[in-house]
N, CA, C, O and CB atoms as a CASP TS submission, in Angstrom:
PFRMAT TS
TARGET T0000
AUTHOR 0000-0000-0000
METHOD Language model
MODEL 1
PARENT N/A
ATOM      1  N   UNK     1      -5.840 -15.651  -0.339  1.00  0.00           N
ATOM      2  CA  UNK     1      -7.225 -15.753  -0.009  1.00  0.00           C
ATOM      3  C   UNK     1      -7.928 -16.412  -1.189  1.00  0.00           C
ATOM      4  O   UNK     1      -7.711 -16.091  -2.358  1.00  0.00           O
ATOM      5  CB  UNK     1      -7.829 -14.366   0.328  1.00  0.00           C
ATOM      6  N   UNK     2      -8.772 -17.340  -0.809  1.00  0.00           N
ATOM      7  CA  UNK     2      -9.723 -18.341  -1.930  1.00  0.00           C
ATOM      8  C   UNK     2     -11.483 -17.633  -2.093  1.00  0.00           C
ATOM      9  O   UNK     2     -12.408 -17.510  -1.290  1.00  0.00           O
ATOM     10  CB  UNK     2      -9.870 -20.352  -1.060  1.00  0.00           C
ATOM     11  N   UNK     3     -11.414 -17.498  -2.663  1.00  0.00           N
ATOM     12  CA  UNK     3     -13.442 -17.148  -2.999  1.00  0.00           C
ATOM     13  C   UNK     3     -14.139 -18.185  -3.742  1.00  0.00           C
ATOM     14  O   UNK     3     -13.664 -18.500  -4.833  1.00  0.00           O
ATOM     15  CB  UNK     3     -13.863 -15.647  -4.157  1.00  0.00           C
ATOM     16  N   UNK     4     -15.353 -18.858  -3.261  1.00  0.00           N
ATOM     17  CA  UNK     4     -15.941 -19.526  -4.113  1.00  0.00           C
ATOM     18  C   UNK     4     -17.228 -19.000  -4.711  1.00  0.00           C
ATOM     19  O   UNK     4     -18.260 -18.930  -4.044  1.00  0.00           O
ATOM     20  CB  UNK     4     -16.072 -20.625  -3.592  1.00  0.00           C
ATOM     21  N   UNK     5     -17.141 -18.589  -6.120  1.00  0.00           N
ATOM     22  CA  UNK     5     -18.604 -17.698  -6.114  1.00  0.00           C
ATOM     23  C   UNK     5     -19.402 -19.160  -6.405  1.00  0.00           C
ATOM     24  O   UNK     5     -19.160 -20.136  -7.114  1.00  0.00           O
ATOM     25  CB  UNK     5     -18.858 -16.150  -7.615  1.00  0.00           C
ATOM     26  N   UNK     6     -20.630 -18.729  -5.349  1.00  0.00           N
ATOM     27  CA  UNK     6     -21.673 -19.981  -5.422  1.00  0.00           C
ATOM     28  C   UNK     6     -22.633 -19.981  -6.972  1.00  0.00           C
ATOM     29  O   UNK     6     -23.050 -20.983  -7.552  1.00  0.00           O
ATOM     30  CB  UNK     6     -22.877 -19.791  -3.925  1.00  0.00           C
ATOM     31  N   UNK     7     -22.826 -18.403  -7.432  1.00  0.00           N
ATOM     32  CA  UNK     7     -23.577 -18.599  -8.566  1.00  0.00           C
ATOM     33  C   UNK     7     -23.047 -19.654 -10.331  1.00  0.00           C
ATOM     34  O   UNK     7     -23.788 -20.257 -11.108  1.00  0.00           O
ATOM     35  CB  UNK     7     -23.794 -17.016  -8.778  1.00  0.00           C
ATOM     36  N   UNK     8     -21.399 -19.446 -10.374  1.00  0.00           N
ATOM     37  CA  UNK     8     -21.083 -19.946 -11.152  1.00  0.00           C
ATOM     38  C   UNK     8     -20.199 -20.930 -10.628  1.00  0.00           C
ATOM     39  O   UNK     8     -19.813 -21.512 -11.641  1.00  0.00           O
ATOM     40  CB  UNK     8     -20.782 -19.202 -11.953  1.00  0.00           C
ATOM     41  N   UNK     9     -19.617 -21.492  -9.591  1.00  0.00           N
ATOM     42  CA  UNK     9     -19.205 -22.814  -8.770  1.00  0.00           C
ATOM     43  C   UNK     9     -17.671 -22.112  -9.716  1.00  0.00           C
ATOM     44  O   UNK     9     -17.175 -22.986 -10.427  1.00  0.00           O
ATOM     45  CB  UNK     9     -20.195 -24.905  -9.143  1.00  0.00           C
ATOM     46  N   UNK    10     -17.113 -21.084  -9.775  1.00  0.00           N
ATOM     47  CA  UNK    10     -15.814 -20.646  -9.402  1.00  0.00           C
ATOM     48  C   UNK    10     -15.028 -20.452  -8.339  1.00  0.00           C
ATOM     49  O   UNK    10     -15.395 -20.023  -7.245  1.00  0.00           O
ATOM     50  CB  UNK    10     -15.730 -19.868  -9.711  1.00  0.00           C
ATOM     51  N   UNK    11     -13.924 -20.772  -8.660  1.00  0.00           N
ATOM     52  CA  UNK    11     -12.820 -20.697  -7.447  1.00  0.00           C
ATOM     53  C   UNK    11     -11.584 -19.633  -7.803  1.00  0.00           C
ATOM     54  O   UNK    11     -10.776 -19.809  -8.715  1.00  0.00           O
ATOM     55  CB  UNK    11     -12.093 -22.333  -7.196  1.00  0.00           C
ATOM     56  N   UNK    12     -11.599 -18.809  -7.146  1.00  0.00           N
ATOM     57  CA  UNK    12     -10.295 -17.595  -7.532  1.00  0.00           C
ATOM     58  C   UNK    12      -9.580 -17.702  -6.628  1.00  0.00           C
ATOM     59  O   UNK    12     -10.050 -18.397  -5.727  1.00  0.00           O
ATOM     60  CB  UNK    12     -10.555 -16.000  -7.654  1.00  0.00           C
ATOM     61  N   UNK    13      -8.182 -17.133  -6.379  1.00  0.00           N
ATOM     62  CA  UNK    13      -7.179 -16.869  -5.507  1.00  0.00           C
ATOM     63  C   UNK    13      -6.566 -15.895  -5.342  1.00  0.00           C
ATOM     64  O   UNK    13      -5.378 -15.971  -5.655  1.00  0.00           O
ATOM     65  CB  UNK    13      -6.470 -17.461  -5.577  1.00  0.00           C
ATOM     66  N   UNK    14      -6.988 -14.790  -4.884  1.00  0.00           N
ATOM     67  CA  UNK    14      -6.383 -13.562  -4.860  1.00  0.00           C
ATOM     68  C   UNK    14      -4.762 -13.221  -3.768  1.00  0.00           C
ATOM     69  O   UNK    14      -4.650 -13.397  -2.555  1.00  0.00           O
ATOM     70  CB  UNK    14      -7.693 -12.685  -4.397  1.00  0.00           C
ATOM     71  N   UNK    15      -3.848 -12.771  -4.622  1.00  0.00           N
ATOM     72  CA  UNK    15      -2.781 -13.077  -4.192  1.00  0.00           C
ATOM     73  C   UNK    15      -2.122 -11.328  -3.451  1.00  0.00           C
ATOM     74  O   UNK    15      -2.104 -10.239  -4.025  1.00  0.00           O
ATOM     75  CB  UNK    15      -1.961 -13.901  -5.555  1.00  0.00           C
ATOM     76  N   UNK    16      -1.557 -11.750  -1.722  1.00  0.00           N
ATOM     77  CA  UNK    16      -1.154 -10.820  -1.360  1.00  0.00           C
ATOM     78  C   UNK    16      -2.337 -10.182  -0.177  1.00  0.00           C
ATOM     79  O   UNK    16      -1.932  -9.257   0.528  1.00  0.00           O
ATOM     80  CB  UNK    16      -0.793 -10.110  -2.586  1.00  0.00           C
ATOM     81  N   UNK    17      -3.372 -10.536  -0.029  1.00  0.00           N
ATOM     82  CA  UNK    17      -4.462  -9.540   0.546  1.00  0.00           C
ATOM     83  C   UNK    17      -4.021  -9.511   1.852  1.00  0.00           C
ATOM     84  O   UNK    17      -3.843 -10.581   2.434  1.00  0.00           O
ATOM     85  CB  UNK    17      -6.068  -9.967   0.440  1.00  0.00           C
ATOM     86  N   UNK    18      -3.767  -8.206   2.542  1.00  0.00           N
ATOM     87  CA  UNK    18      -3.452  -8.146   3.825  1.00  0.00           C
ATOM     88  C   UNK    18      -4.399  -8.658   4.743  1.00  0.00           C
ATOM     89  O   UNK    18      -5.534  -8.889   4.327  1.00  0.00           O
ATOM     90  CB  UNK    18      -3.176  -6.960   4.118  1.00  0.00           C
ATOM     91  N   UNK    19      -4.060  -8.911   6.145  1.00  0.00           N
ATOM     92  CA  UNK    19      -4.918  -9.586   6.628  1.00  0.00           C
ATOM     93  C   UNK    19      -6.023  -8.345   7.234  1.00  0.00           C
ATOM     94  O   UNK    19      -7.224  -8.603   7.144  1.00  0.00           O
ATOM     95  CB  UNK    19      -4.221 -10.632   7.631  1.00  0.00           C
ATOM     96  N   UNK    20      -5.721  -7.385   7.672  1.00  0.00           N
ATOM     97  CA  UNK    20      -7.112  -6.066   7.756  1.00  0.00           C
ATOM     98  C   UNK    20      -7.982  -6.238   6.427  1.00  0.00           C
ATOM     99  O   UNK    20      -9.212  -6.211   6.428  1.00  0.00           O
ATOM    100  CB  UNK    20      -6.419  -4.103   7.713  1.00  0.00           C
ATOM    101  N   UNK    21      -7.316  -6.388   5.478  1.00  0.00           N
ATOM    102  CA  UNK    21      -8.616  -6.299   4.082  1.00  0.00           C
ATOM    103  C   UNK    21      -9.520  -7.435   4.451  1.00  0.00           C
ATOM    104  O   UNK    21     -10.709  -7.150   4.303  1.00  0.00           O
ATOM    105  CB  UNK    21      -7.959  -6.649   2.181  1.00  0.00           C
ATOM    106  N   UNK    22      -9.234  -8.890   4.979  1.00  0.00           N
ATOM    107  CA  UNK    22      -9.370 -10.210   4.480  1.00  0.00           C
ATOM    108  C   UNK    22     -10.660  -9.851   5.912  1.00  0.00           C
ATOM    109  O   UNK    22     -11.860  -9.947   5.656  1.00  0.00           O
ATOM    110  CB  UNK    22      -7.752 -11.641   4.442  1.00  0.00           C
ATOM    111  N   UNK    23     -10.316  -9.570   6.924  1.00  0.00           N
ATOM    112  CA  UNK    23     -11.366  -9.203   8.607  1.00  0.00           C
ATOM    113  C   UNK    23     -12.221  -8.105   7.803  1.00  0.00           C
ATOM    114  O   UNK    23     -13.383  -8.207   8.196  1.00  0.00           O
ATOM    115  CB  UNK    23     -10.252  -8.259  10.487  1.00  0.00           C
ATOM    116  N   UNK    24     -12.112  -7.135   6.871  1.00  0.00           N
ATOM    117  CA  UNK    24     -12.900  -6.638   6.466  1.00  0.00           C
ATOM    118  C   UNK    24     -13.751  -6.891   5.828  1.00  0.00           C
ATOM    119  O   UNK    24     -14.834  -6.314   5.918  1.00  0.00           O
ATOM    120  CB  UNK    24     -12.643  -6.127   6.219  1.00  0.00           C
ATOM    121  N   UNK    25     -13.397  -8.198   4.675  1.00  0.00           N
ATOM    122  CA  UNK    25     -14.251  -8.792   3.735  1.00  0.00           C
ATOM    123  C   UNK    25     -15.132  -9.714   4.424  1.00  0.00           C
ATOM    124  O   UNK    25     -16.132 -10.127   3.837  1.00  0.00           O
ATOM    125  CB  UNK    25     -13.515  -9.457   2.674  1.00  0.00           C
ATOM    126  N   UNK    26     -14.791 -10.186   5.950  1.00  0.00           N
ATOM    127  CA  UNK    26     -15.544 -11.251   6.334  1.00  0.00           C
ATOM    128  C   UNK    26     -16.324 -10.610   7.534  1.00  0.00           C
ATOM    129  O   UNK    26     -17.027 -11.325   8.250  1.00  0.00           O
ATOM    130  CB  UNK    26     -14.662 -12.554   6.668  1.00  0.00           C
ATOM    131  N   UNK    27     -16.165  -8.865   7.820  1.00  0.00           N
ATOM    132  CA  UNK    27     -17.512  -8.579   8.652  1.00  0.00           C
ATOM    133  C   UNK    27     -18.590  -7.812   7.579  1.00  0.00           C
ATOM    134  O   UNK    27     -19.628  -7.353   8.055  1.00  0.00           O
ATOM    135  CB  UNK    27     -17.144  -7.467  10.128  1.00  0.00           C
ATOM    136  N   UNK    28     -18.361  -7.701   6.338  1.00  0.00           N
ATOM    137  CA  UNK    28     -18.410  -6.799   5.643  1.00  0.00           C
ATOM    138  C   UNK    28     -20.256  -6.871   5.478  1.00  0.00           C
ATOM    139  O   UNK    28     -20.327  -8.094   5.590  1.00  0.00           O
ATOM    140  CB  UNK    28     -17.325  -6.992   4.365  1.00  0.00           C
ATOM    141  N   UNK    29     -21.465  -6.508   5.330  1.00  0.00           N
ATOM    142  CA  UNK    29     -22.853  -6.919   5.195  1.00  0.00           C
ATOM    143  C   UNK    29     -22.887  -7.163   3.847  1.00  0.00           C
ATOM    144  O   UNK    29     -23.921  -7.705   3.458  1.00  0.00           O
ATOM    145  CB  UNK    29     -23.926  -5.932   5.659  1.00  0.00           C
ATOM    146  N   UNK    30     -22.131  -6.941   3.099  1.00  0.00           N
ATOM    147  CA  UNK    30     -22.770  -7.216   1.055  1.00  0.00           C
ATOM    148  C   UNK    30     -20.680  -7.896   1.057  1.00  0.00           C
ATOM    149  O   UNK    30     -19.701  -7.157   1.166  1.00  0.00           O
ATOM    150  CB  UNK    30     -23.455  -4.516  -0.696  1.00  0.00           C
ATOM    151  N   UNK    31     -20.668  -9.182   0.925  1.00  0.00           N
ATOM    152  CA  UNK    31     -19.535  -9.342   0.509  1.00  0.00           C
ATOM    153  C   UNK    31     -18.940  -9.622  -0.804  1.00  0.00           C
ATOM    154  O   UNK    31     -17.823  -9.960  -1.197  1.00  0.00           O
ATOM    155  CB  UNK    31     -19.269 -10.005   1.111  1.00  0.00           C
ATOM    156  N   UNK    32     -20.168  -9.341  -1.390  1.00  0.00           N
ATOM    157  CA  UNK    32     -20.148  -8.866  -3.055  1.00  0.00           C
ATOM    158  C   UNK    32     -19.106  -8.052  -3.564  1.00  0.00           C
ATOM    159  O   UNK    32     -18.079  -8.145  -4.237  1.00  0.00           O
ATOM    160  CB  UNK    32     -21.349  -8.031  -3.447  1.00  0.00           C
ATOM    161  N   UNK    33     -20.230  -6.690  -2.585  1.00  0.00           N
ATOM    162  CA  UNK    33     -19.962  -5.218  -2.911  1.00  0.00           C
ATOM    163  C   UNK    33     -18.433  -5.248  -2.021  1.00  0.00           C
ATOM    164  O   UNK    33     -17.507  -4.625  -2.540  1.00  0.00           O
ATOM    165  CB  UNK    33     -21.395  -3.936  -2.260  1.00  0.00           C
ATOM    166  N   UNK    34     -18.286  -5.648  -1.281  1.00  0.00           N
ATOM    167  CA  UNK    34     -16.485  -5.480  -0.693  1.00  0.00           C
ATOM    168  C   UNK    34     -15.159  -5.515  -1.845  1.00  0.00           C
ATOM    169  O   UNK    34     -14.296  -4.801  -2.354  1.00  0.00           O
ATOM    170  CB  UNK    34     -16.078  -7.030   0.431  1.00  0.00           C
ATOM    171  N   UNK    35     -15.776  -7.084  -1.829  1.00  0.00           N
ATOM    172  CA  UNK    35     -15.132  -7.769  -2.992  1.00  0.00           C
ATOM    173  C   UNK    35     -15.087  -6.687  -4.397  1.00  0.00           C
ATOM    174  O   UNK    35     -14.131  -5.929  -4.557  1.00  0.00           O
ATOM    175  CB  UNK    35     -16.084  -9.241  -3.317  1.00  0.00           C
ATOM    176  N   UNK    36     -15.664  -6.711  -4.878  1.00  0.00           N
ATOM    177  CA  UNK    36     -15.850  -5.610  -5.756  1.00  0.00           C
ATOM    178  C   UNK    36     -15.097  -3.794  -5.842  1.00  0.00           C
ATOM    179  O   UNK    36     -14.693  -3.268  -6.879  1.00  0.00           O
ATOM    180  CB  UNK    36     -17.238  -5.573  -5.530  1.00  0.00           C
ATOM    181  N   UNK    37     -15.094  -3.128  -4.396  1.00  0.00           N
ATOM    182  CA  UNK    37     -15.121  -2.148  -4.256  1.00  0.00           C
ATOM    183  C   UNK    37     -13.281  -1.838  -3.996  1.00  0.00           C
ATOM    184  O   UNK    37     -12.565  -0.856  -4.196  1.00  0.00           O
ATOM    185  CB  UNK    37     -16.253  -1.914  -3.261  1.00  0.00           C
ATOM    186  N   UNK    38     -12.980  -3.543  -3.341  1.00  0.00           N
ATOM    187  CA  UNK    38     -11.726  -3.086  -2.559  1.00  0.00           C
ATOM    188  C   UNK    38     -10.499  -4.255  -2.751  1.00  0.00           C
ATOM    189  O   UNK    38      -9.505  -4.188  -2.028  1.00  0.00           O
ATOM    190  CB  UNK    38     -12.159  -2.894  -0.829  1.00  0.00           C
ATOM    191  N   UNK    39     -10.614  -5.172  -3.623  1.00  0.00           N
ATOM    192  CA  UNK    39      -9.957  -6.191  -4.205  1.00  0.00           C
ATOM    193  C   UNK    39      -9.969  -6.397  -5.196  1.00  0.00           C
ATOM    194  O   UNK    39      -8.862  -6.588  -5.699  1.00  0.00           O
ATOM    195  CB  UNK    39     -10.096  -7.043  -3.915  1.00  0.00           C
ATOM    196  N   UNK    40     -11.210  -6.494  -6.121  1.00  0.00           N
ATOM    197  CA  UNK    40     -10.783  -6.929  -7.658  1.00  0.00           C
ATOM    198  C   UNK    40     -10.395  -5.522  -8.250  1.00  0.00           C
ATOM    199  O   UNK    40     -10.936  -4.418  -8.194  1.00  0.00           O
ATOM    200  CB  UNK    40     -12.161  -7.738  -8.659  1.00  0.00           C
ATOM    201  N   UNK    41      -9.330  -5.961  -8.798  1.00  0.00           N
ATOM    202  CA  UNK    41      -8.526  -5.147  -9.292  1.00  0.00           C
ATOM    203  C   UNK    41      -7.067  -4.282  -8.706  1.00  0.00           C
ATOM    204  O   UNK    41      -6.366  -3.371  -9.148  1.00  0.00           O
ATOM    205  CB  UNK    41      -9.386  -4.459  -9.603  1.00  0.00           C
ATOM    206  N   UNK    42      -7.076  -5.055  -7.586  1.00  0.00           N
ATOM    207  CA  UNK    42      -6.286  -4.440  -6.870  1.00  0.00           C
ATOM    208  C   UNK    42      -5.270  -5.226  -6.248  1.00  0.00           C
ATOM    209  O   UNK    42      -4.290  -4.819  -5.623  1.00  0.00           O
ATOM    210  CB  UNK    42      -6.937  -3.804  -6.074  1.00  0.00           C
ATOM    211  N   UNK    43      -5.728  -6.776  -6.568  1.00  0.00           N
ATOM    212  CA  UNK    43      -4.895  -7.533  -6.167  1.00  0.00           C
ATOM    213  C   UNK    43      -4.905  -8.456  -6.783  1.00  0.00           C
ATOM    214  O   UNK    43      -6.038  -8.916  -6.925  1.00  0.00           O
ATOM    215  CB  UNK    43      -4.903  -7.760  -5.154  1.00  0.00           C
ATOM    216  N   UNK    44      -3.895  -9.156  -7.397  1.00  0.00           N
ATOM    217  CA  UNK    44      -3.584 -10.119  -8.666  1.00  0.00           C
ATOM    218  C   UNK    44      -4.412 -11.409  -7.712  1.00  0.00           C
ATOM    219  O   UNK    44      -4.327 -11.731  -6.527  1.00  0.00           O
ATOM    220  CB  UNK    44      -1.470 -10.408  -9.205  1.00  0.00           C
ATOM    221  N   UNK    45      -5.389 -12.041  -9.099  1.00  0.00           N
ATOM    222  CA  UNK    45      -6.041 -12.998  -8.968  1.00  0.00           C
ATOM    223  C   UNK    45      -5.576 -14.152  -9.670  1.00  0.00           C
ATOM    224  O   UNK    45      -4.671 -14.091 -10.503  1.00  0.00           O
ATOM    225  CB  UNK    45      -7.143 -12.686  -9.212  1.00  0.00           C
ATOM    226  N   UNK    46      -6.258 -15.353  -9.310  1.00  0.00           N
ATOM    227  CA  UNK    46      -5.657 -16.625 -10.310  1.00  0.00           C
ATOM    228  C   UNK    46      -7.309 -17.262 -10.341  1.00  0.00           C
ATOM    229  O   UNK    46      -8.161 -16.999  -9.493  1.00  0.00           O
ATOM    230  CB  UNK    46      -4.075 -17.976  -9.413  1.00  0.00           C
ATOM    231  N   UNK    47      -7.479 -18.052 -11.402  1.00  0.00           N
ATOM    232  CA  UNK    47      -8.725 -18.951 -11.512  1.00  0.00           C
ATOM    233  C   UNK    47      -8.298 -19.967 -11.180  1.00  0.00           C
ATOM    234  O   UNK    47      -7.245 -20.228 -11.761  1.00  0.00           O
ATOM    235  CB  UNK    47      -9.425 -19.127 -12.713  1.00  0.00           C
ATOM    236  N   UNK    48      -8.725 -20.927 -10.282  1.00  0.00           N
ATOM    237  CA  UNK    48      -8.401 -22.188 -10.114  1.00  0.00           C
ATOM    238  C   UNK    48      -9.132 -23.259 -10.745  1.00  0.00           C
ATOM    239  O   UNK    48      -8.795 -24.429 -10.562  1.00  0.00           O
ATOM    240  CB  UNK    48      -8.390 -22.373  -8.939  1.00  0.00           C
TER
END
């Protein structure tokens, strides 16, 4: 899975995310706070 945060024009790649997490992150209302609560850190990232 790819994230582009719009505030700093980063690109990450989080490696492994099942696909229930990935439908979760994309009905999620704050996909900040998802991101935050239930992936970083939980699933090896890369900076692109």
């Amino acid at each position: 899975m790819e994230i582009d945060f719009a505030d700093s024009g980063l690109r990450y790649r989080y490696l492994d995310v099942p696909p229930d997490i990935f439908a979760a992150l994309m009905a999620a209302p704050s996909k900040g706070t998802f991101l935050n609560d239930h992936i970083k850190g939980r699933y090896e990232s890369l900076r692109l």
